[in-house]
DSSP file (Angstrom, degrees, kcal/mol; ACC not computed):
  #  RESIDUE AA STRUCTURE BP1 BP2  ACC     N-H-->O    O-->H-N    N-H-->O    O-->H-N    TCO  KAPPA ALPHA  PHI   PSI    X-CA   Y-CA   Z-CA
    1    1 A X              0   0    0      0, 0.0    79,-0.0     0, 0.0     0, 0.0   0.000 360.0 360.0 360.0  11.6    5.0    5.7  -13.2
    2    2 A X        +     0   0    0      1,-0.1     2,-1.0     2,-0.1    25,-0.0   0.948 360.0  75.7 -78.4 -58.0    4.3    2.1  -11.9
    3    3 A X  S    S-     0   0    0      1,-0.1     2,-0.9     0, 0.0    -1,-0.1  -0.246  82.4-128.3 -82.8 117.3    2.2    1.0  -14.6
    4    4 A X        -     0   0    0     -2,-1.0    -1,-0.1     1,-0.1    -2,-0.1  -0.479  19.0-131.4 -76.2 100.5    4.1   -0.1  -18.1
    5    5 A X        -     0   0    0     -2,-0.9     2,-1.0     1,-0.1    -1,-0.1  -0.176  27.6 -98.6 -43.8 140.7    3.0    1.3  -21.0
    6    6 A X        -     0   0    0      1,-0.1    -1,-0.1     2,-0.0    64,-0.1  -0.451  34.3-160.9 -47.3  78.4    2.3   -0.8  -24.1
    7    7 A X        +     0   0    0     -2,-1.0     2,-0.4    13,-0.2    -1,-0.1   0.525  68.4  79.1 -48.9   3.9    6.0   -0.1  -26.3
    8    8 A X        +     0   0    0      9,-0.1     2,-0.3     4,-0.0    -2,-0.0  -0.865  55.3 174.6-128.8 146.0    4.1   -1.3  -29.5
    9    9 A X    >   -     0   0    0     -2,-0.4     3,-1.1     1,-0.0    58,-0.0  -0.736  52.4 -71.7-138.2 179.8    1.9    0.1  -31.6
   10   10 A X  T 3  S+     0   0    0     -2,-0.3    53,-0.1     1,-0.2    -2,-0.0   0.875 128.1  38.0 -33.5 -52.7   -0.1   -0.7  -35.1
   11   11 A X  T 3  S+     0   0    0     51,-0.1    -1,-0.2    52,-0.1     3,-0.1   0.567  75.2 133.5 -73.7 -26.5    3.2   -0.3  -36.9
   12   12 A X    <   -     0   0    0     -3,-1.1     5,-0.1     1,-0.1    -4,-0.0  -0.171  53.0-127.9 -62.2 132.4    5.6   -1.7  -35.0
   13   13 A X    >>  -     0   0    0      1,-0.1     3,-2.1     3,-0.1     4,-1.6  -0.126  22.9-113.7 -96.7 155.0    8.1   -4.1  -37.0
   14   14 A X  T 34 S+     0   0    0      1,-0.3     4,-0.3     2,-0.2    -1,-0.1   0.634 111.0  65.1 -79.3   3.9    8.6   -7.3  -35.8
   15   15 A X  T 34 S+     0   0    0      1,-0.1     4,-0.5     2,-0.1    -1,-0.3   0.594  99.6  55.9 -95.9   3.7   12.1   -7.1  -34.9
   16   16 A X  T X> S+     0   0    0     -3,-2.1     4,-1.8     3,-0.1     3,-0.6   0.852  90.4  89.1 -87.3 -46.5   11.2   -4.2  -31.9
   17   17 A X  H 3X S+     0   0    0     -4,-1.6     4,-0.9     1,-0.3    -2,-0.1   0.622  92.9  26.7 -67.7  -2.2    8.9   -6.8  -30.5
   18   18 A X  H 3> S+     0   0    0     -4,-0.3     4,-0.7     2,-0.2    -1,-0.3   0.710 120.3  62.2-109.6 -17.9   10.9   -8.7  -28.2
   19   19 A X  H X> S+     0   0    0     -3,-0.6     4,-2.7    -4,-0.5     3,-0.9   0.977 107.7  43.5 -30.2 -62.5   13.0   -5.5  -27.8
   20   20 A X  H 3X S+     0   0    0     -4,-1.8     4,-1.7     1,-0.3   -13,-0.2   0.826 115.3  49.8 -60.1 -53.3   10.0   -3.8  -26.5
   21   21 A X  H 3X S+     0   0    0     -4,-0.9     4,-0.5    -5,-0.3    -1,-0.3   0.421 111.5  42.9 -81.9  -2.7    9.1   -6.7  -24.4
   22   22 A X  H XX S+     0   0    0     -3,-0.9     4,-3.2    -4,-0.7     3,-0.5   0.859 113.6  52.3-100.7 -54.3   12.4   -7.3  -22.7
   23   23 A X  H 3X S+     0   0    0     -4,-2.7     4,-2.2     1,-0.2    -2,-0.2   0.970 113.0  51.1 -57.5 -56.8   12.7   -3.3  -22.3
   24   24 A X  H 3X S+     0   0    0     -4,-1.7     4,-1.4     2,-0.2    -1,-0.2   0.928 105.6  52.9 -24.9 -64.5    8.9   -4.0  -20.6
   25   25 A X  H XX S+     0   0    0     -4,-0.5     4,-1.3    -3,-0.5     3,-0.6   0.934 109.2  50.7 -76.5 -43.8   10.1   -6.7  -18.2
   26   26 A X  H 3< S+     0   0    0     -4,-3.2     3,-0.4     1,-0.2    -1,-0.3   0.898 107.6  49.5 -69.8 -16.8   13.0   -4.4  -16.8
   27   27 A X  H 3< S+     0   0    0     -4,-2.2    -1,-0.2    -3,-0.2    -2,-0.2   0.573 115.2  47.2-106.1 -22.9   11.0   -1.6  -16.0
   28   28 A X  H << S+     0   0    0     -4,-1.4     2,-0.3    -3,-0.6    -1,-0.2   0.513  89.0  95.1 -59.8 -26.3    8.5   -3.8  -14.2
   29   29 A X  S  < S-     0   0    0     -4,-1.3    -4,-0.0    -3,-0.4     0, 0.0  -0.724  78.5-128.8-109.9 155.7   10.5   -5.5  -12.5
   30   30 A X  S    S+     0   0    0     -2,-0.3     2,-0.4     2,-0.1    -1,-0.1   0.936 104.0  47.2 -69.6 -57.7   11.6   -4.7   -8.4
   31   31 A X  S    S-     0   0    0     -3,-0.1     2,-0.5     2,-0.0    -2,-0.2  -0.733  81.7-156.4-100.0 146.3   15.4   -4.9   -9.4
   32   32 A X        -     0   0    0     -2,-0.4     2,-0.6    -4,-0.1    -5,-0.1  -0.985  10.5-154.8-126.1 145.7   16.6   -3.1  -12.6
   33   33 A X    >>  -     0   0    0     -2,-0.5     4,-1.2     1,-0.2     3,-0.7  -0.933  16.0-172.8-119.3 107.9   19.3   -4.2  -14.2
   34   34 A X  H 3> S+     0   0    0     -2,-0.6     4,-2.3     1,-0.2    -1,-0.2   0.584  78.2  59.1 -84.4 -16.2   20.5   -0.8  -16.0
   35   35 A X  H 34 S+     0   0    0      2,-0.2     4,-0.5     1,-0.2    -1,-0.2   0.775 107.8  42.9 -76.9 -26.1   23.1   -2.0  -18.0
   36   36 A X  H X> S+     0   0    0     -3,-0.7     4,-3.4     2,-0.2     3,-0.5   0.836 117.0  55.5 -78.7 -31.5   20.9   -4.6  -20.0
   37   37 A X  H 3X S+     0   0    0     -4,-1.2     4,-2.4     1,-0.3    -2,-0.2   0.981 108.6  43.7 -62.1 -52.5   18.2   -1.4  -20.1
   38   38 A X  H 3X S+     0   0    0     -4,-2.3     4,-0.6     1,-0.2    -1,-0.3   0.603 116.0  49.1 -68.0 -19.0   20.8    1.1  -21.7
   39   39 A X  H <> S+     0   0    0     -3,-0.5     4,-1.8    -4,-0.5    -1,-0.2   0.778 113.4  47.4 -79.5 -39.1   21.8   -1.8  -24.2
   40   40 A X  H  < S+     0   0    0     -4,-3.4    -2,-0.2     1,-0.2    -3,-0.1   0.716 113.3  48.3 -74.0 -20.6   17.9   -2.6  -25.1
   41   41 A X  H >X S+     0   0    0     -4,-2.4     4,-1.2    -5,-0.2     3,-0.7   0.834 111.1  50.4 -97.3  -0.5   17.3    1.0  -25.6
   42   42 A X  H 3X S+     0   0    0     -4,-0.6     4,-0.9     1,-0.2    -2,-0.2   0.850 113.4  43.6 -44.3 -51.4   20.3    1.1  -27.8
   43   43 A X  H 3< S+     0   0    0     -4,-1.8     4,-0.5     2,-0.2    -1,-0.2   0.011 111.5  52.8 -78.3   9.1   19.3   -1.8  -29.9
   44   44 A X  H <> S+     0   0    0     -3,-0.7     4,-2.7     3,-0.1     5,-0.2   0.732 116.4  45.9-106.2 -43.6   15.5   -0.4  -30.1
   45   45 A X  H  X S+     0   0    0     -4,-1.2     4,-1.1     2,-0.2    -2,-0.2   0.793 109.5  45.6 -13.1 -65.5   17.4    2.9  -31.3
   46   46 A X  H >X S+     0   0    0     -4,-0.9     3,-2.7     2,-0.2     4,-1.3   0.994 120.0  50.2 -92.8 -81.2   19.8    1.4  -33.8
   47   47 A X  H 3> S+     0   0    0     -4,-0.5     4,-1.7     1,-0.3    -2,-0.2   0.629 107.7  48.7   5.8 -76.3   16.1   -0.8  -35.0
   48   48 A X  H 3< S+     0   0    0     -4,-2.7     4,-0.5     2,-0.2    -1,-0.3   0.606 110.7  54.1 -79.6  -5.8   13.6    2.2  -35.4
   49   49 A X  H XX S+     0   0    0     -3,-2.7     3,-3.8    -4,-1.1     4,-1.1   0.843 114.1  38.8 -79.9 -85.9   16.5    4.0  -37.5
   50   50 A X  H 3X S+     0   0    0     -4,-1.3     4,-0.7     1,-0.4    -2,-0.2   0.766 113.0  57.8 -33.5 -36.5   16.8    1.0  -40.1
   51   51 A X  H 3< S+     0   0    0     -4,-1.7    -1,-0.4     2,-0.2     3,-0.2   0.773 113.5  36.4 -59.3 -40.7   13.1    0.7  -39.9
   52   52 A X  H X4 S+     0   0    0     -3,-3.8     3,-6.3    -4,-0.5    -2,-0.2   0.943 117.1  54.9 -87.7 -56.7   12.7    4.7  -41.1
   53   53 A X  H 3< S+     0   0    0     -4,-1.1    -1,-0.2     1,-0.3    -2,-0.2   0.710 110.7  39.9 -45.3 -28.4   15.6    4.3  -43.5
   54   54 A X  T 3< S+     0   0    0     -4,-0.7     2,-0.4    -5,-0.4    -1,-0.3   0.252 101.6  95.8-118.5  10.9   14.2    1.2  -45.4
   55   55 A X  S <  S-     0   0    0     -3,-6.3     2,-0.3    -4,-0.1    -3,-0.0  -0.758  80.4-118.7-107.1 171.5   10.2    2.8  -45.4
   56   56 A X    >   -     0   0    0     -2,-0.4     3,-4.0     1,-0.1     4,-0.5  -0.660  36.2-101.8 -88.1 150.7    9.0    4.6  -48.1
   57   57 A X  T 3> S+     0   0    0      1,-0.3     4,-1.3    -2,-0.3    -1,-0.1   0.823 116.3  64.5 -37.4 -57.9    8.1    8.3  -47.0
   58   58 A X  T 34 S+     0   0    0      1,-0.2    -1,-0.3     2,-0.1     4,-0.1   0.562 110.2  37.4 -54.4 -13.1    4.4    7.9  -46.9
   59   59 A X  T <> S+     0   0    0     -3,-4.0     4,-1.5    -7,-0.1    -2,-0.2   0.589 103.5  74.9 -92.6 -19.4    4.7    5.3  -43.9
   60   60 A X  H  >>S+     0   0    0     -4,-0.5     4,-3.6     2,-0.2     5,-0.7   0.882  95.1  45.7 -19.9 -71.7    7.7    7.2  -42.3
   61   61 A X  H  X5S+     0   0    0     -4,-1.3     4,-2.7     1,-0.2     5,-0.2   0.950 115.9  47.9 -67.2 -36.4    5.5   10.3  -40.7
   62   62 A X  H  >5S+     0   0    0      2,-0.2     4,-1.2     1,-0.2    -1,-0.2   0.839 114.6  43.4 -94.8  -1.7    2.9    7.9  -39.4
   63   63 A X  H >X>S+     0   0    0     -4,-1.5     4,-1.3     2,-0.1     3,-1.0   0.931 109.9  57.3 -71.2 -52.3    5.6    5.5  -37.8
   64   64 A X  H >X5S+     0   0    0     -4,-3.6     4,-1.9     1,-0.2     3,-0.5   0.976 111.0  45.8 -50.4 -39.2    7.4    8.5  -36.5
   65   65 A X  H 3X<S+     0   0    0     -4,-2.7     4,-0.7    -5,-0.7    -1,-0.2   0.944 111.5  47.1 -76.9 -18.7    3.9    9.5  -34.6
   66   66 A X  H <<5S+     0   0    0     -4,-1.2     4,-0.3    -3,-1.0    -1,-0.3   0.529 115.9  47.1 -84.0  -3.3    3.1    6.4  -33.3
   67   67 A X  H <X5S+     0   0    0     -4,-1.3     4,-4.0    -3,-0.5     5,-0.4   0.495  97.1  71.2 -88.3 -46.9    6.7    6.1  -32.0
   68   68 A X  H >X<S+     0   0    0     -4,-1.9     4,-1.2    -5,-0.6     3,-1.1   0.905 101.6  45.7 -41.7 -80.7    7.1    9.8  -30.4
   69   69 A X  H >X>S+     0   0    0     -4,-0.7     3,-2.1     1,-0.3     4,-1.4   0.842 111.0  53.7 -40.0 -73.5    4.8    9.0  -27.5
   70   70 A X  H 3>5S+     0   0    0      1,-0.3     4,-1.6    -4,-0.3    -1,-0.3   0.755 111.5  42.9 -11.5 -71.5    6.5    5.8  -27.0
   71   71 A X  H <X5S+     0   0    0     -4,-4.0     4,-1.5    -3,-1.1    -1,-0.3   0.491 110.6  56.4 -72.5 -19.2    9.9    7.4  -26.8
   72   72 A X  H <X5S+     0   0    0     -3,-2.1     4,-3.5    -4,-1.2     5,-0.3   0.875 108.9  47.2 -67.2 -63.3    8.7   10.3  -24.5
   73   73 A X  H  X5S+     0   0    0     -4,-1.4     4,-3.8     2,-0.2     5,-0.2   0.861 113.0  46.9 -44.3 -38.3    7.5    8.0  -22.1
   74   74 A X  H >X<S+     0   0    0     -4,-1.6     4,-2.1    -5,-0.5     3,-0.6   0.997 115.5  48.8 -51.0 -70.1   10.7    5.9  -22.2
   75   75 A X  H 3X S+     0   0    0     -4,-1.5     4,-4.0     1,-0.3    -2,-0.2   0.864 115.8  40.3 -56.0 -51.4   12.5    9.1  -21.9
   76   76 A X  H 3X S+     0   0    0     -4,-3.5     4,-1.2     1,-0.2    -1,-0.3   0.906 118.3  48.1 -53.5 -47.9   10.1   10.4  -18.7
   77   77 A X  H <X S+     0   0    0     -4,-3.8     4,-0.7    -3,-0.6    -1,-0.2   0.872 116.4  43.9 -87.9 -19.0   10.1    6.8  -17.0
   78   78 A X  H >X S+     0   0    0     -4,-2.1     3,-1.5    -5,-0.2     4,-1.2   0.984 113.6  54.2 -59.3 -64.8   14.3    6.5  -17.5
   79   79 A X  H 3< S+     0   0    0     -4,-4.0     4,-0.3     1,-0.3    -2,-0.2   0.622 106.0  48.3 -53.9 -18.3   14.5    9.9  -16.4
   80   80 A X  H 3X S+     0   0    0     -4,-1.2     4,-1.6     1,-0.2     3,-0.3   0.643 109.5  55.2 -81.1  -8.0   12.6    9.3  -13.0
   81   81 A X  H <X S+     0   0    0     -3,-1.5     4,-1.9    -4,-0.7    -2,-0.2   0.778 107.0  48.0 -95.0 -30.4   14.5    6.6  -12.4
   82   82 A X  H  < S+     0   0    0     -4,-1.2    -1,-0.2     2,-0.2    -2,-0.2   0.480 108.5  49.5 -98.1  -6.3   17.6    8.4  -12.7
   83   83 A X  H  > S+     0   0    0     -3,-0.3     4,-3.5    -4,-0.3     5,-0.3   0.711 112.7  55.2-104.4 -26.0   16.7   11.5  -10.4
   84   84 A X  H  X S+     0   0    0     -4,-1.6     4,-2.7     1,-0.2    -2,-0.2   0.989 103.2  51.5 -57.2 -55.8   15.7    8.8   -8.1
   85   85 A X  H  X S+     0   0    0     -4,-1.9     4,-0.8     1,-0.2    -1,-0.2   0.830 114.3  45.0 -30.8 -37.8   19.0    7.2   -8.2
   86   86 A X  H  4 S+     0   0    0      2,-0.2     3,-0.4     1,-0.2    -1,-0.2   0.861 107.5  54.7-100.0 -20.2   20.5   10.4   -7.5
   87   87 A X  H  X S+     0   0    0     -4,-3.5     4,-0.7     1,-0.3    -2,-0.2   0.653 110.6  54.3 -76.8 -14.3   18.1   11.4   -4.6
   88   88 A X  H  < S+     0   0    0     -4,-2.7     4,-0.4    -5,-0.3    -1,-0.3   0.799 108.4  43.0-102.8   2.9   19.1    8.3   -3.2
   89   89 A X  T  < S+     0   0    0     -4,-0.8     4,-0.3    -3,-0.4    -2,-0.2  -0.217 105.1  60.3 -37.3   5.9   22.5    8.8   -3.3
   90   90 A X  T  > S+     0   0    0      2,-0.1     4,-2.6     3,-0.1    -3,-0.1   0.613 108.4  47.0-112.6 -51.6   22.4   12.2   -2.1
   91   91 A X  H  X S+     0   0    0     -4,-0.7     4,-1.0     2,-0.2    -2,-0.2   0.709 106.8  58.9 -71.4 -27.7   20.6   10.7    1.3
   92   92 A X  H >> S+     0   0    0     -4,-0.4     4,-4.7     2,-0.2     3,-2.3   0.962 112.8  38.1 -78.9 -69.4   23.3    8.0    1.4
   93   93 A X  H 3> S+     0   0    0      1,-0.3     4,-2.2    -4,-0.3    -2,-0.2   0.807 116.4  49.8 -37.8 -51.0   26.1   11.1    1.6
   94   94 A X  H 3< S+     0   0    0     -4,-2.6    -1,-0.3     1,-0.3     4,-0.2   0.785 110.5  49.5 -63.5 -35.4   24.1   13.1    3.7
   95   95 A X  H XX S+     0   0    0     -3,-2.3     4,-3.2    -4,-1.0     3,-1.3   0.857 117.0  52.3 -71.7 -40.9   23.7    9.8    6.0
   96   96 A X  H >X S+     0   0    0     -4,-4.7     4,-1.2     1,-0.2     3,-0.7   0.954 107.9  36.3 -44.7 -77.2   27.4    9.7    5.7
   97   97 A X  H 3< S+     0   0    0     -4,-2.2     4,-0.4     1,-0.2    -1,-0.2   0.347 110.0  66.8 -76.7   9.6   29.1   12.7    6.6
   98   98 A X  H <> S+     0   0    0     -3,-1.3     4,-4.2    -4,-0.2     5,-0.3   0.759 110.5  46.0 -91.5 -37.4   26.0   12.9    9.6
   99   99 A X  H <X S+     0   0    0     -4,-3.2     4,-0.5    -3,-0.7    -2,-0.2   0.863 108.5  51.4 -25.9 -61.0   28.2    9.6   10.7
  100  100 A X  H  X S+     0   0    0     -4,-1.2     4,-2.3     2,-0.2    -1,-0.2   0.761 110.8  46.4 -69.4 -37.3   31.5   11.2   10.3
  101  101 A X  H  > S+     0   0    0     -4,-0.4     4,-1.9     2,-0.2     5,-0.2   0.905 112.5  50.5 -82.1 -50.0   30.5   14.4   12.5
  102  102 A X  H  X S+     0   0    0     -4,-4.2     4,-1.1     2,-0.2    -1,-0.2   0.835 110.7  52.6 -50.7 -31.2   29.0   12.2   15.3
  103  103 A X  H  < S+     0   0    0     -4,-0.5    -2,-0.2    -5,-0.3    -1,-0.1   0.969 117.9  36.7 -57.8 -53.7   32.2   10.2   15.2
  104  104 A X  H  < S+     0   0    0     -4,-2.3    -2,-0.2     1,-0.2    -1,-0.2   0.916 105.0  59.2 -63.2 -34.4   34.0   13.1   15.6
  105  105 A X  H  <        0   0    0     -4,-1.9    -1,-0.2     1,-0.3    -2,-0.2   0.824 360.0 360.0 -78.2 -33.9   32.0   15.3   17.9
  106  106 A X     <        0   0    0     -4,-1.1    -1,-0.3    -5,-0.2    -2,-0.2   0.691 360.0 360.0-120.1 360.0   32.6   11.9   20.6
């Protein structure tokens, strides 16, 4: 998951592109700052819906197919990030309560 896909595709309307590229720079970068992430994919959201709503049908199915992939990958690289989050937070308790039991035990 290290390397960042390309969020943009033939279609993609010009108000997703600095969406796309700001969502890009967090997911690259060593610290993520999750609050900005979950607001840029909100506002890429809120976008590709006004974007379907205002094309006529016959460009609709072929944004929605250049867009799927896009949005699976989002979803898969959000979701590793989040089981990571919890696997490290799982090792922090475990480191914890290994504390608490050596504390007690002397």
């Amino acid at each position: 998951m290290n390397e960042i896909k390309c969020l943009n595709h033939a279609l993609t309307p010009q108000c997703l592109l600095q969406i796309n590229a700001e969502i890009k720079a967090i997911l690259g970068s060593n610290e993520t700052d999750t609050a900005r992430l979950a607001d840029l994919i909100d506002q890429r959201h809120i976008q590709i819906t006004e974007q379907l709503s205002m094309m006529p049908a016959s460009k609709k199915r072929a944004f929605a197919q250049l867009e799927n992939p896009i949005n699976e990958y989002l979803n898969t690289f959000i979701s590793a990030m989040l089981k990571e989050s919890s696997d490290v937070l799982h090792n922090i308790r475990v480191g914890r309560n290994a504390v608490k039991k050596y504390n007690q035990a002397y």
